[in-house]
N, CA, C and O atoms as a GROMACS GRO file, in nm:
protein
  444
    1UNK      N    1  11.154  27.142   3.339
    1UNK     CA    2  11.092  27.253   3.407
    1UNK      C    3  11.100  27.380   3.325
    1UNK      O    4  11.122  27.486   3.384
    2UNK      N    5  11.081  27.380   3.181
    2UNK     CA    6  11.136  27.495   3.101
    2UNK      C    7  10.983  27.580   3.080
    2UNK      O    8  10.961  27.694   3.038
    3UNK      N    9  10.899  27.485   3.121
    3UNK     CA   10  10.744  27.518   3.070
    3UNK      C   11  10.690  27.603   3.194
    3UNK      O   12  10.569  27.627   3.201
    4UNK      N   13  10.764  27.641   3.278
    4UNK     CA   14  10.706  27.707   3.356
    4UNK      C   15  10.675  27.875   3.295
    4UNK      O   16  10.731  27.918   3.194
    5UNK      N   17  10.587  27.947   3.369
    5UNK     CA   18  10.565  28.087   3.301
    5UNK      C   19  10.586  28.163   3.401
    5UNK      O   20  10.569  28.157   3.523
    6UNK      N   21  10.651  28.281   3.280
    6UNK     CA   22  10.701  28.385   3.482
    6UNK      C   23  10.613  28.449   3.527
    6UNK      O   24  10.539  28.511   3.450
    7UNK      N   25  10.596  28.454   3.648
    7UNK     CA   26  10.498  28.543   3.705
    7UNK      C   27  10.508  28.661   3.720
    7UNK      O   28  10.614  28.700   3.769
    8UNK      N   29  10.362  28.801   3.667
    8UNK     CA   30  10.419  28.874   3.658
    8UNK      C   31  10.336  28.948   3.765
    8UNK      O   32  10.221  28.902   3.762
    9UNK      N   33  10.348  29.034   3.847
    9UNK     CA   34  10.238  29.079   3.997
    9UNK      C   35  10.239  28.985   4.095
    9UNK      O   36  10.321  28.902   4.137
   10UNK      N   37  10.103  29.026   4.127
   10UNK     CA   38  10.115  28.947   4.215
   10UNK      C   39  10.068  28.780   4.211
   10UNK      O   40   9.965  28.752   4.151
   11UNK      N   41  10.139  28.683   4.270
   11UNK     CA   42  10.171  28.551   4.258
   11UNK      C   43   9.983  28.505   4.262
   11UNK      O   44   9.904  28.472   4.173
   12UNK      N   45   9.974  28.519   4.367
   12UNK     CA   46   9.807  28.480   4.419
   12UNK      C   47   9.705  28.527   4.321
   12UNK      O   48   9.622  28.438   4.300
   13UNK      N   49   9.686  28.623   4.263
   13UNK     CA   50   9.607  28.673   4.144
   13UNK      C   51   9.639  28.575   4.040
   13UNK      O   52   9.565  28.490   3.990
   14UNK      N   53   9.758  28.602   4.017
   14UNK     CA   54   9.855  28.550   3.904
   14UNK      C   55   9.805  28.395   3.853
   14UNK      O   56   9.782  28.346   3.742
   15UNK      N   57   9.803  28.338   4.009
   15UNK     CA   58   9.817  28.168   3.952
   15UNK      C   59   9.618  28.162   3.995
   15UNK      O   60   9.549  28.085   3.928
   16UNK      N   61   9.550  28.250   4.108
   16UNK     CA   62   9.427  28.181   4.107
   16UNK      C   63   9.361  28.251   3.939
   16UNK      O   64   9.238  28.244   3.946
   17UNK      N   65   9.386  28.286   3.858
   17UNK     CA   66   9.309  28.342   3.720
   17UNK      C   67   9.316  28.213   3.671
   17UNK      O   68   9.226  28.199   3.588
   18UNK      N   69   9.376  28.122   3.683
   18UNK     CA   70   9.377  27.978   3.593
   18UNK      C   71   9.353  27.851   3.687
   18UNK      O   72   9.361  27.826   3.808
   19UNK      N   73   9.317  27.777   3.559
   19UNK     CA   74   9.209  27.642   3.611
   19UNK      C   75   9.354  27.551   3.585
   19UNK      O   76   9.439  27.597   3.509
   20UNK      N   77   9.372  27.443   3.641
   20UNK     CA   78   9.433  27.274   3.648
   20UNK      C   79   9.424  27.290   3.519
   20UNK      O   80   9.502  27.381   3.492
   21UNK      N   81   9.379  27.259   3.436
   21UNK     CA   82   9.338  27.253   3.252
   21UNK      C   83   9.482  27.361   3.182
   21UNK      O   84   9.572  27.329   3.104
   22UNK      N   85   9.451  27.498   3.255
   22UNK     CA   86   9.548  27.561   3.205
   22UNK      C   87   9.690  27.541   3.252
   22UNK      O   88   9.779  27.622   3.225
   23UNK      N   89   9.700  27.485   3.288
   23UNK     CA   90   9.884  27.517   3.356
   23UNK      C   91   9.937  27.440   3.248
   23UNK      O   92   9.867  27.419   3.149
   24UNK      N   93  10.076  27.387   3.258
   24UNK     CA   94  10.121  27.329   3.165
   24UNK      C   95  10.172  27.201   3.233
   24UNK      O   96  10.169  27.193   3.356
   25UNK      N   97  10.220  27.101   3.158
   25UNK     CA   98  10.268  26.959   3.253
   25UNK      C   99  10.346  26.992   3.325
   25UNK      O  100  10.316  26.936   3.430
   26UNK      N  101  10.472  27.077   3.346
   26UNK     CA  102  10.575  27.134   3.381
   26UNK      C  103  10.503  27.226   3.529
   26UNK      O  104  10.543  27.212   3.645
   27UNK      N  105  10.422  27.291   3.497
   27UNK     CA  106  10.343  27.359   3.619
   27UNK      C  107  10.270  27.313   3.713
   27UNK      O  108  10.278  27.343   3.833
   28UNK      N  109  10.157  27.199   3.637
   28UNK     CA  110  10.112  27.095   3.729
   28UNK      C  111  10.229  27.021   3.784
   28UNK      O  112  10.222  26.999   3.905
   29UNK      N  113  10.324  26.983   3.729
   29UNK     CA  114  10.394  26.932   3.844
   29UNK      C  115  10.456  26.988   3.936
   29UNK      O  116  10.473  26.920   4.037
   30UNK      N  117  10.501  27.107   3.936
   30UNK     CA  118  10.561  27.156   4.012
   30UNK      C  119  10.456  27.187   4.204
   30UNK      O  120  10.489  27.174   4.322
   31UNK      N  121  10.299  27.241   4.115
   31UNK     CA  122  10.225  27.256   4.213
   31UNK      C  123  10.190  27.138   4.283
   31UNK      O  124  10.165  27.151   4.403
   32UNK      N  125  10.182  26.991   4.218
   32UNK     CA  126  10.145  26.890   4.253
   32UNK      C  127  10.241  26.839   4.320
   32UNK      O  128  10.209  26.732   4.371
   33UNK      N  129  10.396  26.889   4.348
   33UNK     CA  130  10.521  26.893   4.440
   33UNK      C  131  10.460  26.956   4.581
   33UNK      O  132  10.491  26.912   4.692
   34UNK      N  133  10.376  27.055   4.560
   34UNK     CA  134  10.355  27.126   4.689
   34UNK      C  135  10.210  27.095   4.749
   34UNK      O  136  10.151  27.164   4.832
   35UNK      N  137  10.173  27.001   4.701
   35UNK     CA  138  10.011  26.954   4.737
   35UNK      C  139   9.871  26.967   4.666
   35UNK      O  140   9.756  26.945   4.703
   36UNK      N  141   9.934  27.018   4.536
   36UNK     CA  142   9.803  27.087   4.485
   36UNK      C  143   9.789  26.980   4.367
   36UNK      O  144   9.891  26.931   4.319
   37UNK      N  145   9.628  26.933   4.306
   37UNK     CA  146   9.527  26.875   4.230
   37UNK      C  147   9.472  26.921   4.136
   37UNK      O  148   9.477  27.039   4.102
   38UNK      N  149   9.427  26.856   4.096
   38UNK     CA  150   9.326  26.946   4.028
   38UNK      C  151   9.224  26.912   4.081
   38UNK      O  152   9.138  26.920   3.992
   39UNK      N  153   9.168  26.873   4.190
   39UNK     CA  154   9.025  26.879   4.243
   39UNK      C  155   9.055  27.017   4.363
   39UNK      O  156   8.960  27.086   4.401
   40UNK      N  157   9.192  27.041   4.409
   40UNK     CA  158   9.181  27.109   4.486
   40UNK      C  159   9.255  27.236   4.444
   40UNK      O  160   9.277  27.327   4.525
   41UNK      N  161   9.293  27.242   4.318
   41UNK     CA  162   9.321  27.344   4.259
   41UNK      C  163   9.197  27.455   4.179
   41UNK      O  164   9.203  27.578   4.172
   42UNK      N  165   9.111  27.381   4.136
   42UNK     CA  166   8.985  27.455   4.108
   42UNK      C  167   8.866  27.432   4.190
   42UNK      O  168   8.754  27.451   4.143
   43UNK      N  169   8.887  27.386   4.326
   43UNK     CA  170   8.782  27.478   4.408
   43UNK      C  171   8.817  27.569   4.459
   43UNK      O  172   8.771  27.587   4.572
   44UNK      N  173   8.935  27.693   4.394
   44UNK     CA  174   8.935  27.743   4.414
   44UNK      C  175   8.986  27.814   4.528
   44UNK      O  176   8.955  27.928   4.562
   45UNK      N  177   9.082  27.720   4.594
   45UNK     CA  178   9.148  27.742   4.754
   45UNK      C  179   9.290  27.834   4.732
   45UNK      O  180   9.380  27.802   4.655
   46UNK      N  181   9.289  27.949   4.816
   46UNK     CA  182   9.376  28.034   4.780
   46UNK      C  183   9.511  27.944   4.776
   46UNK      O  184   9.489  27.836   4.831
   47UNK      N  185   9.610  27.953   4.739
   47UNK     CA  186   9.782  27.949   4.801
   47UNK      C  187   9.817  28.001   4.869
   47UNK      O  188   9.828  28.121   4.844
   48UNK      N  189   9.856  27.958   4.988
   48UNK     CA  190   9.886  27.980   5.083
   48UNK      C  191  10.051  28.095   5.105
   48UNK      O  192  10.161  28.041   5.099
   49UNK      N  193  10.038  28.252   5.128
   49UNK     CA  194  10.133  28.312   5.138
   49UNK      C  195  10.287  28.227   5.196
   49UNK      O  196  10.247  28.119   5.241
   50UNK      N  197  10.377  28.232   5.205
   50UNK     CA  198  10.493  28.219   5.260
   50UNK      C  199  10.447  28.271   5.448
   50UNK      O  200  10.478  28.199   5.543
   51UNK      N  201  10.393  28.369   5.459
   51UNK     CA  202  10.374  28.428   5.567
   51UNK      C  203  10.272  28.399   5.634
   51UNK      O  204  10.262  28.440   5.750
   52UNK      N  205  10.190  28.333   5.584
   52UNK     CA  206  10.043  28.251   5.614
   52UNK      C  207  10.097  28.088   5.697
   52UNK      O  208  10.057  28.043   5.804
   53UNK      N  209  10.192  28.031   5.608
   53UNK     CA  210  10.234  27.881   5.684
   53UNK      C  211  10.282  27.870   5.796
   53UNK      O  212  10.387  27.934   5.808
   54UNK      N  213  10.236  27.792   5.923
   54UNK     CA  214  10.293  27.770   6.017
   54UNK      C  215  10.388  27.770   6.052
   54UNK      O  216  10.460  27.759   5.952
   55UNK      N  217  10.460  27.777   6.158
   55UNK     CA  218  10.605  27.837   6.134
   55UNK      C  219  10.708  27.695   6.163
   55UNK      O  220  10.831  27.691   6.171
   56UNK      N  221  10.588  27.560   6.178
   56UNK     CA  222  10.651  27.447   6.172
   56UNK      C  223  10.662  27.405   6.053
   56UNK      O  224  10.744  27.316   6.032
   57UNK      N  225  10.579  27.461   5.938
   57UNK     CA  226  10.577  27.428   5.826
   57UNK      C  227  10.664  27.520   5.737
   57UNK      O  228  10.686  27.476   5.624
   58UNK      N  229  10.709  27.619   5.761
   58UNK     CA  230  10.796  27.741   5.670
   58UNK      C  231  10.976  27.623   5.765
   58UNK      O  232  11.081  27.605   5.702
   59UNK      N  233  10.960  27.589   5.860
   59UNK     CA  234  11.099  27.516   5.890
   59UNK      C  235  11.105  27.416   5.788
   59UNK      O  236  11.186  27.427   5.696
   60UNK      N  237  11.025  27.320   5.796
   60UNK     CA  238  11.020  27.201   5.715
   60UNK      C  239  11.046  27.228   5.568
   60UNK      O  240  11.151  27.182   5.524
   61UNK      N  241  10.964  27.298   5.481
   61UNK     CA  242  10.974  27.357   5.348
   61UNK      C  243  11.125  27.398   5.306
   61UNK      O  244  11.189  27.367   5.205
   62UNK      N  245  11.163  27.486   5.431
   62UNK     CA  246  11.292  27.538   5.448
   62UNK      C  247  11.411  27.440   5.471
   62UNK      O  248  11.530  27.468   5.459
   63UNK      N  249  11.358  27.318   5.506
   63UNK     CA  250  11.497  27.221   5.516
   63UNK      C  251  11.533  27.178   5.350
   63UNK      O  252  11.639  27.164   5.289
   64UNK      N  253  11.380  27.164   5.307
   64UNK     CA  254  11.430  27.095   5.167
   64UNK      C  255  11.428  27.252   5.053
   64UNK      O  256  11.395  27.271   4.936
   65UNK      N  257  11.470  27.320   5.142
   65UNK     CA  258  11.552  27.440   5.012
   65UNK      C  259  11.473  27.594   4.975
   65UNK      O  260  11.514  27.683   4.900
   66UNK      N  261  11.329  27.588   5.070
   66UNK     CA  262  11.238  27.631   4.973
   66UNK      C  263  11.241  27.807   5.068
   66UNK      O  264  11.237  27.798   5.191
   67UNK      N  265  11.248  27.934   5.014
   67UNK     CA  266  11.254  28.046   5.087
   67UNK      C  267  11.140  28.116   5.042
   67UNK      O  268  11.059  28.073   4.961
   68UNK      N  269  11.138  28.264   5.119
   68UNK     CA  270  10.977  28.291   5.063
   68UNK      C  271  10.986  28.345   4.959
   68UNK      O  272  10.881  28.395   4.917
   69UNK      N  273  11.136  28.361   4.853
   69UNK     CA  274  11.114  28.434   4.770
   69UNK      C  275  11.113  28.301   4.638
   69UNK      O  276  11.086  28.334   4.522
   70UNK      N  277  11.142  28.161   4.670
   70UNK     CA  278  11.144  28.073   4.578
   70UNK      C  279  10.967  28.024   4.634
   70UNK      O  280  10.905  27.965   4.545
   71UNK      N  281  10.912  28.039   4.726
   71UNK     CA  282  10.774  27.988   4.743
   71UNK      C  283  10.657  28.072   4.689
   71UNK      O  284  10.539  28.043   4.670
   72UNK      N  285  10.740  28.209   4.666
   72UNK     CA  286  10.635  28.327   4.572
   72UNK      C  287  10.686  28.337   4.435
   72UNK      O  288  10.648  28.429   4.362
   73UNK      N  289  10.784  28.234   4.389
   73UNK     CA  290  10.807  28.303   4.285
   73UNK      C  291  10.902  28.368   4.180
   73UNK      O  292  10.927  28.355   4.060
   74UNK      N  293  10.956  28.472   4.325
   74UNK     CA  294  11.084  28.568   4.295
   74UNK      C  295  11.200  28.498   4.256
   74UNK      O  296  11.292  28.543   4.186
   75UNK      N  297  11.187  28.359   4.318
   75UNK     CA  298  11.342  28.268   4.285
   75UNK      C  299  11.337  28.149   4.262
   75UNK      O  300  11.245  28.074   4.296
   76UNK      N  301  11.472  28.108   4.177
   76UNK     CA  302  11.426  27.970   4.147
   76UNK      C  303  11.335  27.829   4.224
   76UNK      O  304  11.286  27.892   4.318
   77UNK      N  305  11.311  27.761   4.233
   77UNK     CA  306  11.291  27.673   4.325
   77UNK      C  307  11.431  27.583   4.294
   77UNK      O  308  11.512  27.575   4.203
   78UNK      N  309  11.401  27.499   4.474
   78UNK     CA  310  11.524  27.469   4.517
   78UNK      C  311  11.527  27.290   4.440
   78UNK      O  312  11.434  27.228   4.387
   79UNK      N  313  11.632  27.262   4.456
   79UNK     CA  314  11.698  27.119   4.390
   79UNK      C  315  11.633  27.020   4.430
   79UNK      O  316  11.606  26.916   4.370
   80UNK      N  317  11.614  27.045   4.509
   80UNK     CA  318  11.508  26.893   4.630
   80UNK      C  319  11.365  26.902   4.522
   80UNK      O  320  11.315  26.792   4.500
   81UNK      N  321  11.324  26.974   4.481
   81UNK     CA  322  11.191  26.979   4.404
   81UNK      C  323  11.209  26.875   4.261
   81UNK      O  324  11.127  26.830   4.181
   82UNK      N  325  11.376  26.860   4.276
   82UNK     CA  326  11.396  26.800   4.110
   82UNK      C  327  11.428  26.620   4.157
   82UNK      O  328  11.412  26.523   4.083
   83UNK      N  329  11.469  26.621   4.275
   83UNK     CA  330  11.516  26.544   4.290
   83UNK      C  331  11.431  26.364   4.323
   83UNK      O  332  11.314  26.368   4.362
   84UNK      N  333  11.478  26.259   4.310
   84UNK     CA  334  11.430  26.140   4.357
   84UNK      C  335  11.395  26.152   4.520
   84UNK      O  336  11.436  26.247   4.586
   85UNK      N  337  11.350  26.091   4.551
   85UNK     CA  338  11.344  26.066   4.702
   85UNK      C  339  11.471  26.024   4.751
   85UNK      O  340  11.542  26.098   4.819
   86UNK      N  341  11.505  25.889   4.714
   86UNK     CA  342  11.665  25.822   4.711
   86UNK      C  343  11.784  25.951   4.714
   86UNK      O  344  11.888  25.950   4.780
   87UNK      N  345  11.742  26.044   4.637
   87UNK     CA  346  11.819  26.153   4.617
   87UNK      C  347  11.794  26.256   4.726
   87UNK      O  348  11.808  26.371   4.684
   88UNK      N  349  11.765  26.248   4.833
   88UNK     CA  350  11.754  26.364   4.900
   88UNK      C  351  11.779  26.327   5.000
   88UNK      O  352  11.743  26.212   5.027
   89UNK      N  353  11.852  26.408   5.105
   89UNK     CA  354  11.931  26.377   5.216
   89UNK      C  355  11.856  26.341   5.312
   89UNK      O  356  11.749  26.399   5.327
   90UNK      N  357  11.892  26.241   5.397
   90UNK     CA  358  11.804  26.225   5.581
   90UNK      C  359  11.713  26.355   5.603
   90UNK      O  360  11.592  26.372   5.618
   91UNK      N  361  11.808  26.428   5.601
   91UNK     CA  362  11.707  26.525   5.609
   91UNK      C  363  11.596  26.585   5.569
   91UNK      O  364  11.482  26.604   5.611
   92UNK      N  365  11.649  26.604   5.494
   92UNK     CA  366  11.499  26.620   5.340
   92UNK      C  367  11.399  26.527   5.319
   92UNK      O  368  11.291  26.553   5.266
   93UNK      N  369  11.451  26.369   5.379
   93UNK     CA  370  11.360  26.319   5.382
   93UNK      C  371  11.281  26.318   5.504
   93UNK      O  372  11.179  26.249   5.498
   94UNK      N  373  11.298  26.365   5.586
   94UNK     CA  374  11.250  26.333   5.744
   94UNK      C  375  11.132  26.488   5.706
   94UNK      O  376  11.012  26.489   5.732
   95UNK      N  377  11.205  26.597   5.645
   95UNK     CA  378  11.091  26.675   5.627
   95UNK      C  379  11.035  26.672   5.544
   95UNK      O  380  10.960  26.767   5.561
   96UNK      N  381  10.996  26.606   5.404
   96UNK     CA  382  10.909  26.537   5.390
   96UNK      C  383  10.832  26.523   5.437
   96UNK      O  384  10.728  26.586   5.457
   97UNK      N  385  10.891  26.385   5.478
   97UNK     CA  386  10.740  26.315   5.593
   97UNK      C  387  10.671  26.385   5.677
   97UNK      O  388  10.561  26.353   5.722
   98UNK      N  389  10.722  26.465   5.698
   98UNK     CA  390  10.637  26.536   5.788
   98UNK      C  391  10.522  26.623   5.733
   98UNK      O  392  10.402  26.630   5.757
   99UNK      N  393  10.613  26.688   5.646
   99UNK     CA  394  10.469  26.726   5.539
   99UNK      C  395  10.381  26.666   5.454
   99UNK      O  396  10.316  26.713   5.361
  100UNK      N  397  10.391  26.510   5.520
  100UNK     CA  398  10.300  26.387   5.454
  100UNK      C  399  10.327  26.344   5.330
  100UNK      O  400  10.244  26.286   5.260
  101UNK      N  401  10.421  26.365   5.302
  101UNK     CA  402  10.503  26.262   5.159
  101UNK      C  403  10.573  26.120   5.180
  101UNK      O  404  10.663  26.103   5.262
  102UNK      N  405  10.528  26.030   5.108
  102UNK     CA  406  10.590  25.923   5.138
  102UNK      C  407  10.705  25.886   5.026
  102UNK      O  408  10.747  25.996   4.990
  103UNK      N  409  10.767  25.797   4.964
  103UNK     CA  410  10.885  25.780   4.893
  103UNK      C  411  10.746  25.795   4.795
  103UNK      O  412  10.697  25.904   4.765
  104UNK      N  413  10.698  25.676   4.755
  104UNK     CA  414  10.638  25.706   4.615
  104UNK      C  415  10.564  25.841   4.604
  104UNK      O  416  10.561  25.862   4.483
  105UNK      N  417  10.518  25.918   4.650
  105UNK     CA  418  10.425  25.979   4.641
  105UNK      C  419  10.510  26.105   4.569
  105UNK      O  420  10.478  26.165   4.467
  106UNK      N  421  10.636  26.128   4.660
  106UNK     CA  422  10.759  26.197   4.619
  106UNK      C  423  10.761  26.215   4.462
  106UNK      O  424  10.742  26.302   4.376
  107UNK      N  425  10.804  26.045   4.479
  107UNK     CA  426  10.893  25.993   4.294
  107UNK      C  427  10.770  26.016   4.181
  107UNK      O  428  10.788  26.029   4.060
  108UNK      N  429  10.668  26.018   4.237
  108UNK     CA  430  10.546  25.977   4.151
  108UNK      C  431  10.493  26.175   4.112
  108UNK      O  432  10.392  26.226   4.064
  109UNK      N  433  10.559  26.203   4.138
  109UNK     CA  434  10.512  26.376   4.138
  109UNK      C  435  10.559  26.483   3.985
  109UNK      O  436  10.562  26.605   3.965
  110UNK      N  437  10.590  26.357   3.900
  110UNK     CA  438  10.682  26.405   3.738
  110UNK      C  439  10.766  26.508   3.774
  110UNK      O  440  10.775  26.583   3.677
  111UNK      N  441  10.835  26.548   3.870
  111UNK     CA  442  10.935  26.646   3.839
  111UNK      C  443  11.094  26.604   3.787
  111UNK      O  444  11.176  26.693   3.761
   0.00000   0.00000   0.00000
């Protein structure tokens, strides 16, 4: 995860100025941790604020580690992002699933 680039302003400007093509393997994966493609990364669909997600979905995010200042940016991201599926607690896995991850889909995400 060393290939990531820091963000400098604001996050949403920041990351919509670049195409899937530009990120780096390290970046695509990280976004491809949180749902994002490259078919659905360059049509262009904003990212979704911290303050924008449902507040069933800021719980869930939040079980496996993630706050609004690691979901904008400001802070590292959390351990569960590095981790196996096998590797992450009942819990983490139950929210998961809920945010529609299955084991492979998890493991299969290069982080």
């Amino acid at each position: 995860m060393s290939n990531i680039r820091e963000v400098i302003g604001d996050p949403n400007e920041f990351w919509n100025e670049l195409i899937w093509s530009d990120l780096t393997s390290d970046e695509q994966a990280l976004w491809t941790q949180l749902g994002w493609n490259e078919e659905n990364w360059d049509d262009e669909l904003d990212f979704p604020e911290w303050d924008d997600l449902p507040s069933e979905d800021k719980k869930l995010w939040s079980i496996l580690g993630w706050t609004q200042a690691s979901w904008e940016g400001d802070d590292d991201i959390p351990e569960s992002a590095e981790k196996l599926w096998e590797d992450l607690t009942p819990e983490e896995q139950a929210a998961a699933t809920e945010l529609g991850y299955t084991p492979d889909k998890w493991d299969d995400e290069e982080i």
